[in-house]
C-alpha positions, 0 to 999 in steps of 0.5 A: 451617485454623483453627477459624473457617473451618471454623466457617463451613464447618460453618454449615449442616446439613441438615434433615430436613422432615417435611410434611403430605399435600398431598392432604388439605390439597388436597381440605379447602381446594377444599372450604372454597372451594366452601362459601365459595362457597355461602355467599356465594350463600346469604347473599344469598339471605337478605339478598334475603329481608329477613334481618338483615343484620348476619349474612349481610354479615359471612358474606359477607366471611369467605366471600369473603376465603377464596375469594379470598384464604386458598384461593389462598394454601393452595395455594401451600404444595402441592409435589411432588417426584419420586424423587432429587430435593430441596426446599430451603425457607427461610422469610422468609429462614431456612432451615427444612429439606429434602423429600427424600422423594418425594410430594405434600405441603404446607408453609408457603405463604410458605416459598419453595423456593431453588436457586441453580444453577437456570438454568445449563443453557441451550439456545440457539435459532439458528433460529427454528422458525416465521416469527412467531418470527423476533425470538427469534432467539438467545435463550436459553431454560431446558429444566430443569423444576422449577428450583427443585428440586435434583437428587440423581442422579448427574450428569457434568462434563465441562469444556472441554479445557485446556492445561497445562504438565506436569512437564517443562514441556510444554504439553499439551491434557487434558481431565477428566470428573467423576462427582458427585452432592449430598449435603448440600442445605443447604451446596449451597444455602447455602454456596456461591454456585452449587455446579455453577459452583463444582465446575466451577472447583474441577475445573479448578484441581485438574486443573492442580495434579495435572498439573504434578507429572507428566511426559506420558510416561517419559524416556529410561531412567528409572525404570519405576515413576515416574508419568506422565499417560499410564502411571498413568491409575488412579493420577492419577485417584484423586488427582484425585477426592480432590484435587477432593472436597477442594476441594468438601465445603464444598459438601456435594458427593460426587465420585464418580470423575474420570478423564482423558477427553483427553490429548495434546501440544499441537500447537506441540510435537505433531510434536517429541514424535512425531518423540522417539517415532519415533526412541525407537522405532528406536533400541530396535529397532536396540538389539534387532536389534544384540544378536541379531546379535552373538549369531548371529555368536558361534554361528556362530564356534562351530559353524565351530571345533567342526566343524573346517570351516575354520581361521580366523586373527583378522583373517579372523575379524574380517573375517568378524565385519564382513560378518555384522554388515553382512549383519544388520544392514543396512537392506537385503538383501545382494547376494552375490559368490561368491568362485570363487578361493582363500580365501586 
């Protein structure tokens, strides 16, 4: 990254604003108004009573452009935020600073406040709630109070499942939840287009370059300390935080934790793997059940030689080796035959 990029990066710092009370300003121009009010009603009074009118017609202007035009204006400039929330002003294009603590205030009444990610949650309505609203059918309407407003509580990202090709090249349906919250108003604001859109690909696009340098699961034998989307869940969720706060520090974004909420193969390879699982599975219980067995034949070898109990040569040994390992072996119980003749 050379110096110019991160030159651009760096461009907007937040500012901390510092207002005045809105409640004073609020009470001081309702005040004005009424005067204002007052005033025009007196000074026609005056002028009725042959006053001069010089005076009173100009008492009169002044007190109506307050009244209605100053007073509203002033008003304008009054703004409430709420706890963990922020207000991003820009004043005839320029950024002028942040109201980040919560109260009354007033601030410059041109200033306007800037969210550019306001209006991204939507709620459709697929039913109209009363006959007269049948034409609003579909429409989408914007439930998010105070839009103008950018929100600095934790907040979660859950993106669509998507299907990726891991390690090994097997397509697999994953899904990613992000835990994040603003931290930097002004980059939020001002160096990105629409910072929850942006998080919102920068997330996908770290999830693929983090899955694609994994496999689904272990193969075969191999290493137990080689990570696997399945296996290392705490690992891959470290590397997929810092690969996504990587991407969204120019966005003045913290990521909290992301962590892998949906993992499975997708289903044109979902019955290949499971059916690669099952015989894994029957295999290592087969290995286990082969092992125990050879070990009782070798005990039972043993104990017969020790107690003298009976002399067998090699291929009876053998003989009998085969019939226990079939007797433990076998998927099914032995059926006994009792031999009522000589051994030999």
């Amino acid at each position: 990254m050379n110096e110019k990029t991160i030159a651009t990066q760096n461009r907007y710092e937040e500012i901390a604003l510092n207002p005045g009370s809105g409640m004073t300003m609020l009470i001081i121009n309702t005040l004005l108004i009424i005067g204002s009010v007052f005033l025009v009603i007196y000074a026609g009074v005056q002028l009725a009573d042959g006053a001069a009118a010089g005076i009173w017609v100009t008492a009169i202007i002044i007190a109506l452009i307050y009244a209605a035009v100053i007073g509203p204006i002033l008003y304008a400039g009054l703004k409430i935020v709420k706890p963990n929330e922020a207000l991003v002003l820009a004043l005839f294009g320029k950024y002028i600073g942040t109201i980040k603590k919560e109260g009354f205030f007033f601030v410059n009444p041109f200033a306007m406040a800037v969210n550019p990610a306001r209006g991204t949650q939507t709620q459709t309505l697929e039913q109209p709630p009363a006959p007269n609203m049948a034409n609003l059918t579909g429409l989408s309407l914007n439930f998010t109070r105070d839009s103008k407003k950018i929100s600095l509580k934790t907040s979660t990202l859950s993106n669509n499942q998507q299907k990726i090709n891991d390690a090994l090249g097997n397509p697999i349906i994953i899904g990613i939840v992000v835990i994040w919250r603003v931290v930097n108003t002004a980059k939020a604001v001002f160096d990105v287009d629409n910072y929850k859109e942006f998080l919102s690909i920068q997330t996908d696009s770290a999830l693929r370059n983090i899955v694609r340098l994994y496999p689904y699961d272990a193969v075969g034998d191999g290493d137990e300390s080689e990570k696997t989307l399945r296996g290392s869940g705490q690992e891959i969720a470290d590397m997929l935080r810092d690969e996504i706060q990587a991407k969204a520090c120019v966005a003045g974004l913290e990521i909290m934790e992301a962590r892998i909420t949906h993992l499975a193969y997708a289903p044109e390879i979902a019955a290949a793997m499971l059916q690669r699982q099952q015989a894994k599975a029957t295999i290592d219980a087969k290995q286990l059940l082969v092992e125990g067995a050879v070990g009782m034949v070798e005990l039972a070898l043993d104990r017969l030689a020790e107690g003298n109990v009976v002399h067998l040569d090699e291929e009876r040994k053998a003989a009998m080796v085969s019939n226990l390992l079939v007797v433990l072996c076998g998927n099914r119980e032995a059926q006994p035959i009792v031999n009522s003749g000589s051994l030999y």
